[in-house]
C-alpha positions in Angstrom: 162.3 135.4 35.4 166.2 136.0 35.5 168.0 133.5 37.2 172.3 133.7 38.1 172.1 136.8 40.1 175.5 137.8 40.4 176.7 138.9 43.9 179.0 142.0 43.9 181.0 142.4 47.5 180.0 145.7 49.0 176.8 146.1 47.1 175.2 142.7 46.0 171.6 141.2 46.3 169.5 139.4 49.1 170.4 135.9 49.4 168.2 133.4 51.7 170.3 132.2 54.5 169.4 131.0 58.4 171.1 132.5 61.2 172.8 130.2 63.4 173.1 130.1 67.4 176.5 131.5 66.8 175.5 134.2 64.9 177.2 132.8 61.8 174.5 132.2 58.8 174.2 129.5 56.8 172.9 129.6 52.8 169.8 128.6 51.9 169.7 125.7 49.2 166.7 125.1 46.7 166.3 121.5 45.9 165.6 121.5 42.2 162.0 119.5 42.4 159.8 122.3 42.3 158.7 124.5 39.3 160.4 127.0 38.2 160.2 130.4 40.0 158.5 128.3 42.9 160.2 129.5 45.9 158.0 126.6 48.5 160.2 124.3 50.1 160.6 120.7 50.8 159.1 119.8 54.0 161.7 118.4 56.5 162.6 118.3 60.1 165.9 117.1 62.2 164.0 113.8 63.9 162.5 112.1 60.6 164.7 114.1 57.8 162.5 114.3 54.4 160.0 113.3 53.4 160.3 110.5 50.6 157.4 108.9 48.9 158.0 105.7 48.8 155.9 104.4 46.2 158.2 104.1 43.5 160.7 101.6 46.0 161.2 97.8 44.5 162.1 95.4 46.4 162.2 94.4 50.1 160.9 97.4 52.6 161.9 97.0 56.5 159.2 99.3 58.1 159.2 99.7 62.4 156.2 101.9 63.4 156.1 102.2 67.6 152.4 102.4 67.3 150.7 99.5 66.1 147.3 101.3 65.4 149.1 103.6 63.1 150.3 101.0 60.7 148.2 100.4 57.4 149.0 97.8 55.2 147.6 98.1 51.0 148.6 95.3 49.2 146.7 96.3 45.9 145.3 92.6 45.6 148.7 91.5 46.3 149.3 88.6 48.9 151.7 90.2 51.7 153.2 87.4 54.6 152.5 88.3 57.9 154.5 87.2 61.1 153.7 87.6 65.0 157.7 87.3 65.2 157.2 83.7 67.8 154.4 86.4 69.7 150.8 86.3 69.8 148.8 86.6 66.7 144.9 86.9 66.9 142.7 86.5 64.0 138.5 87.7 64.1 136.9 85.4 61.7 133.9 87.4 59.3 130.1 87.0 60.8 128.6 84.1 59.8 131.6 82.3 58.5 132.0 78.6 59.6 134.8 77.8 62.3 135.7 74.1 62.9 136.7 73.6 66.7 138.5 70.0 67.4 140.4 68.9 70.4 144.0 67.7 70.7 145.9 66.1 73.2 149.6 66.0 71.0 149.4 62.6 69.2 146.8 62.8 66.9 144.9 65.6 64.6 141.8 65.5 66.8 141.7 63.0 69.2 140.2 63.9 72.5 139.5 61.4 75.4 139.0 62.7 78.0 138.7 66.8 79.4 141.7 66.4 81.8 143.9 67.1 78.6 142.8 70.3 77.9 144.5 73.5 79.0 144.6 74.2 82.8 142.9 77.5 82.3 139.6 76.1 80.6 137.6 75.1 83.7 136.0 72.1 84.4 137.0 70.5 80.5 134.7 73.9 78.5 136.1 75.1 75.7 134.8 78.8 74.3 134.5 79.7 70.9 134.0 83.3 70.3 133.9 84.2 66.5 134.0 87.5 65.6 132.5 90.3 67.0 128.7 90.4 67.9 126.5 89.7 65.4 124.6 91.8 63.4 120.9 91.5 64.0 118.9 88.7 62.8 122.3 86.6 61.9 122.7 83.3 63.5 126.9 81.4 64.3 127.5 79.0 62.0 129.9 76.2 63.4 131.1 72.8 63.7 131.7 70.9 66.5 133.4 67.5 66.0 133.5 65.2 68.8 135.8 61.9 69.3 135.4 59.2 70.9 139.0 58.0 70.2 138.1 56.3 66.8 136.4 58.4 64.5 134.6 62.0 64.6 131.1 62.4 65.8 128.7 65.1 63.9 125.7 66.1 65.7 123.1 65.9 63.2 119.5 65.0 63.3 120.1 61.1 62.6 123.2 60.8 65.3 121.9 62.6 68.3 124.8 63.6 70.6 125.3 61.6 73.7 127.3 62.5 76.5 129.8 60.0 76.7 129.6 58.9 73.2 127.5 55.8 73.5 123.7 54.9 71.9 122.0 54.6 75.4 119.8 56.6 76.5 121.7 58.9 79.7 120.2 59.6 82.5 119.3 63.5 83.9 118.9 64.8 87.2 117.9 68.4 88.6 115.6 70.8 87.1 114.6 70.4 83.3 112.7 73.6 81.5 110.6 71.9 78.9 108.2 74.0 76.2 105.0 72.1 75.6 105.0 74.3 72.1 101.3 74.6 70.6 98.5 72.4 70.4 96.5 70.7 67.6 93.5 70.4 69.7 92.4 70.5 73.4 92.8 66.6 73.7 96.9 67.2 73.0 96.7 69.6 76.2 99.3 68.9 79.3 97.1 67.4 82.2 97.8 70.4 85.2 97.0 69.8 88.8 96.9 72.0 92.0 98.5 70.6 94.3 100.3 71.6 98.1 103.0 69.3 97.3 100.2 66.7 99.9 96.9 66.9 98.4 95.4 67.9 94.8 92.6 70.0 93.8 89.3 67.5 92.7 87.2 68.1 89.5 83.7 68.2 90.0 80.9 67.6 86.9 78.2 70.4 87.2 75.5 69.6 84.6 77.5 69.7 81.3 80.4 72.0 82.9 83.2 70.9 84.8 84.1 72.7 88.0 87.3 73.0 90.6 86.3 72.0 93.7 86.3 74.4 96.3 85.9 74.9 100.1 84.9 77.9 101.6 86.8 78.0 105.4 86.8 81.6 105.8 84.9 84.7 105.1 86.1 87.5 104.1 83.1 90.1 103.5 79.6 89.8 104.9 78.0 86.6 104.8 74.6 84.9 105.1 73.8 83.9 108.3 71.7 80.9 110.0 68.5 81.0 110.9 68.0 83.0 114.4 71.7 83.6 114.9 73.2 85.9 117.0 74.0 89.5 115.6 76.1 91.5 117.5 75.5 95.5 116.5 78.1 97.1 115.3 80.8 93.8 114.4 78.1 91.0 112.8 78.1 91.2 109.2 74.7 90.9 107.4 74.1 90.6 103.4 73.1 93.4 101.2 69.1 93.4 100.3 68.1 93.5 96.2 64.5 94.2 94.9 62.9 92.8 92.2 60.7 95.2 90.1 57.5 93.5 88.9 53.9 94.5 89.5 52.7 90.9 87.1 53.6 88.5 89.8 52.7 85.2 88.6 52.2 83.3 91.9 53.3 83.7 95.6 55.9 81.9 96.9 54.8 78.6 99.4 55.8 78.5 103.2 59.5 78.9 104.1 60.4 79.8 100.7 63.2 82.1 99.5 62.1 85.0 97.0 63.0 88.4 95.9 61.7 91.3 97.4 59.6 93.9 95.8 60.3 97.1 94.7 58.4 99.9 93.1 59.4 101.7 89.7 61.3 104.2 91.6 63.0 101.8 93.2 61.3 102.0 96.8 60.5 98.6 98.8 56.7 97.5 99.0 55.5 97.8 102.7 53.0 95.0 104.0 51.8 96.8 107.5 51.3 94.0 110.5 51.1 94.2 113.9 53.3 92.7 116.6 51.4 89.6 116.4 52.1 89.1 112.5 48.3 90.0 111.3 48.0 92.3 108.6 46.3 95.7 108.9 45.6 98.5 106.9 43.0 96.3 105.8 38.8 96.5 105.6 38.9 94.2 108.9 41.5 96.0 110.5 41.5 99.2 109.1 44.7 101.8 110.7 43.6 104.2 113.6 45.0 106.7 115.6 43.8 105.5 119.2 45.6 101.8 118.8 42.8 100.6 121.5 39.5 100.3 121.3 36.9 100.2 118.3 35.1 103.5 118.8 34.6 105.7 115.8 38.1 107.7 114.4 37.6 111.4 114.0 38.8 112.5 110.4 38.7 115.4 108.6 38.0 115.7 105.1 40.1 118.5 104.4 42.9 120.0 106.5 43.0 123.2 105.0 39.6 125.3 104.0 39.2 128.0 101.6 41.1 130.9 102.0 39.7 133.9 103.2 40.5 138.3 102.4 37.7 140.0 105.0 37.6 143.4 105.1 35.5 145.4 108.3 34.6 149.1 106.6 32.9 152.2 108.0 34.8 151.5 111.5 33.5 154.8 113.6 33.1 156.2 116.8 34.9 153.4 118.9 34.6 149.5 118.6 35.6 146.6 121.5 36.8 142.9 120.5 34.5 143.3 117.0 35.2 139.8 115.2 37.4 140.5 112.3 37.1 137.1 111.2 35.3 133.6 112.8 37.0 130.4 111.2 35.2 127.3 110.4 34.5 125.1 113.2 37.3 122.5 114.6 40.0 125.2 112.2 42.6 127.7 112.9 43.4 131.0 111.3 46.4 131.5 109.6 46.7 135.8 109.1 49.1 136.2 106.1 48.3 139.8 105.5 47.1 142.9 108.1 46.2 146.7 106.2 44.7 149.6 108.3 43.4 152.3 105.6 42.8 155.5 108.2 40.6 158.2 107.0 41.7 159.9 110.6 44.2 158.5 113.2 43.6 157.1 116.3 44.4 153.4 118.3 44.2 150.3 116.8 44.6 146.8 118.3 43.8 143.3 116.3 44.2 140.4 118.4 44.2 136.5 118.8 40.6 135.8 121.1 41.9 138.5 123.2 43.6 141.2 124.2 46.6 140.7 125.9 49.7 140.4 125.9 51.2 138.0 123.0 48.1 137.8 121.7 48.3 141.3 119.8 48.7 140.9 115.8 49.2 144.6 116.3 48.9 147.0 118.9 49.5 150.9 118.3 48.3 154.5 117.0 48.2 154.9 113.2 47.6 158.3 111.4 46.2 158.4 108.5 47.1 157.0 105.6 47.7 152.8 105.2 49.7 150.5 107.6 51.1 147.4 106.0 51.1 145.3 109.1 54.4 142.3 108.4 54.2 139.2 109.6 56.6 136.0 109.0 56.5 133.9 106.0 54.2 131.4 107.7 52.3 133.7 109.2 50.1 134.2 112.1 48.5 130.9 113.3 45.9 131.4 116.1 46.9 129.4 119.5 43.9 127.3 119.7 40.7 125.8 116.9 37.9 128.2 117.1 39.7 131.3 118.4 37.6 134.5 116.6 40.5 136.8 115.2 38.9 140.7 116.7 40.4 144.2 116.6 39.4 146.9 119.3 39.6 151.2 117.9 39.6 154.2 120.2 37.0 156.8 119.2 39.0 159.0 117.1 40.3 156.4 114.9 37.9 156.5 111.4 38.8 153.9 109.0 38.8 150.2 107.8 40.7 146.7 108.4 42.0 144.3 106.2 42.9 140.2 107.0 43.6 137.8 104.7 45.2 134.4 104.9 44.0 130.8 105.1 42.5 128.3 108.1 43.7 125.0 108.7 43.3 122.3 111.3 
């Protein structure tokens, strides 16, 4: 790269020059510190001039920096002197590092009689101590506090306990002391605790082997057991819930006016002893149940309450019939009709009825044609009105055919 360029009037070059407010321009200049053919320039403005690295300066360097938190200090392992300048200096000691506090009132190194000589600001005599900041976790301060008592110092170490004003006595404390009884060796080294109202304590009571708290029961608060032929008022007296025993092995009976548990069956249903108002059993040979409660005459019972079941079926049915039985249950029984067919050959009138023929008494009542009539009847069926009514049926003359009942009697 050529350098000299030579600047002919009228023709010439471009040279680099800043124009000024008053239109004049001003050259230029390259500060020879670059490389060659480097065109960058030196960075510079008007409030702090150029830049200028300053670590090639000997001697003493005056440096003013307006904010403090900007200023960095390397002294390559070189000791630099710091001053406050007659200000406030404040130094954070490193975590864990030990700090010796001591007391002075002016005349000697650490001589401290009496609190009144502290500062003004540290209330009531206290001194702080804050080292550092917070600790990291786990860490513990490590300190020294030296107490005097105008003489000598005082350590607080396991073999000279720290006393409050400095003597060997034993000093006296009021108020409210927390105390941790720690962990015991046995059951025998355990703090005696009582219950007390701040008036009377809780007794121990000796219960067999056991040992029990003695207490009084002055007021219910659930259902109860009550006395012997109490009063109960229904719907406010509180009674006890009943439990059963299950156990058909009873070993003996209780005596007079004993407690027991009550029986229970293996479904869980209680055992029933019948009596009558005056407290004798029955159900018994000698006092067997009955239906008439008076008297000792002779209890009618059946031995079945239901008899066979019957399906009758009246064929050949010509030329007129009037109240023919259709079926004649067994004595002291009623008829139960589940089912009612008429098969007619030729129609005509039909009638089937309960004993007799009128009305509500008609199982059916009607003229059929021929062919077969399901008669329907409820799920229950028909049940005669009285024991030993005859179930009939009654055909006009035209009507050729047969009738069908079936069902059951009962009592």
């Amino acid at each position: 790269m050529a350098d000299n360029v030579a600047v002919t009037p009228g023709v010439g070059a471009a040279i680099s020059t800043d124009e000024l407010g008053d239109g004049s321009h001003a050259q230029n200049i390259k500060l020879l510190v670059s490389g060659n053919g480097d065109g960058t320039r030196i960075p510079a403005d008007a409030t702090n001039g150029l830049l200028v690295d300053v670590s090639r300066v000997q001697g003493t360097v005056s440096v003013v920096q307006s904010t403090p938190a900007n200023l960095k200090v390397d002294a390559s392992g070189v000791a630099v002197p710091v001053t406050d300048n007659s200000g406030s200096l404040t130094v954070d000691a490193p975590a864990n590092a030990p700090v010796h506090v001591r007391g002075s009132d002016g005349a000697s190194a650490h001589n401290l009689p009496s609190s009144a000589q502290l500062p003004a600001a540290l209330s009531g005599g206290r001194l702080d101590v804050v080292v550092g900041a917070a600790l990291p976790a786990g860490a513990a301060l490590i300190g020294k506090l030296q107490i005097s008592d105008g003489s000598e110092d005082a350590d607080v170490t396991a073999a000279n306990a720290l006393k409050v004003d400095g003597s060997a006595v034993t000093q006296p404390v009021s108020g409210t002391v927390a105390a941790n009884q720690g962990t015991q060796s046995a059951v025998a080294n355990a703090w005696p605790v009582k219950i007390s109202d701040e008036t009377d304590t809780v007794g121990v009571s000796t219960v067999g082997s056991d040992k029990a708290l003695q207490v009084d029961v002055i007021q219910s608060v659930g259902p109860v057991a009550l006395d012997d032929k109490s009063g109960f008022t229904e719907g406010s007296g509180k009674v006890l819930v009943v439990g059963g025993v299950f156990n058909d092995t009873i070993a003996g009976d209780p005596a007079e006016d004993q407690l027991t548990a009550l029986r229970i069956t293996a479904k869980k249903g209680l055992h029933a002893n019948l009596r009558n108002a005056s407290g004798a059993e029955i159900g018994v040979s000698a006092a067997p149940l009955r239906t008439d409660p008076t008297g000792t005459t002779t209890q009618p019972v059946r031995a079945a309450q239901v008899s066979a079941q019957f399906n009758n079926e009246v064929t050949g049915i010509t030329g007129g019939h009037s109240a023919q039985a259709l079926w004649t249950p067994t004595g002291g029984f009623k008829f139960v009709v589940r089912g009612l067919l008429i098969a007619a050959g030729t129609g005509g009138d039909v009638k089937v009825f309960d004993g007799t023929a009128a009305t509500g008494k008609y199982l059916f009542n009607g003229p059929v044609v021929a062919g077969v009539v399901v008669v329907p009847f409820p799920e229950d069926g028909w049940r005669s009105a009285a024991a030993d009514t005859v179930l009939r049926y009654t055909t006009d003359a035209n009507f050729v055919g047969s009738l069908v009942a079936y069902g059951y009697e009962a009592a």
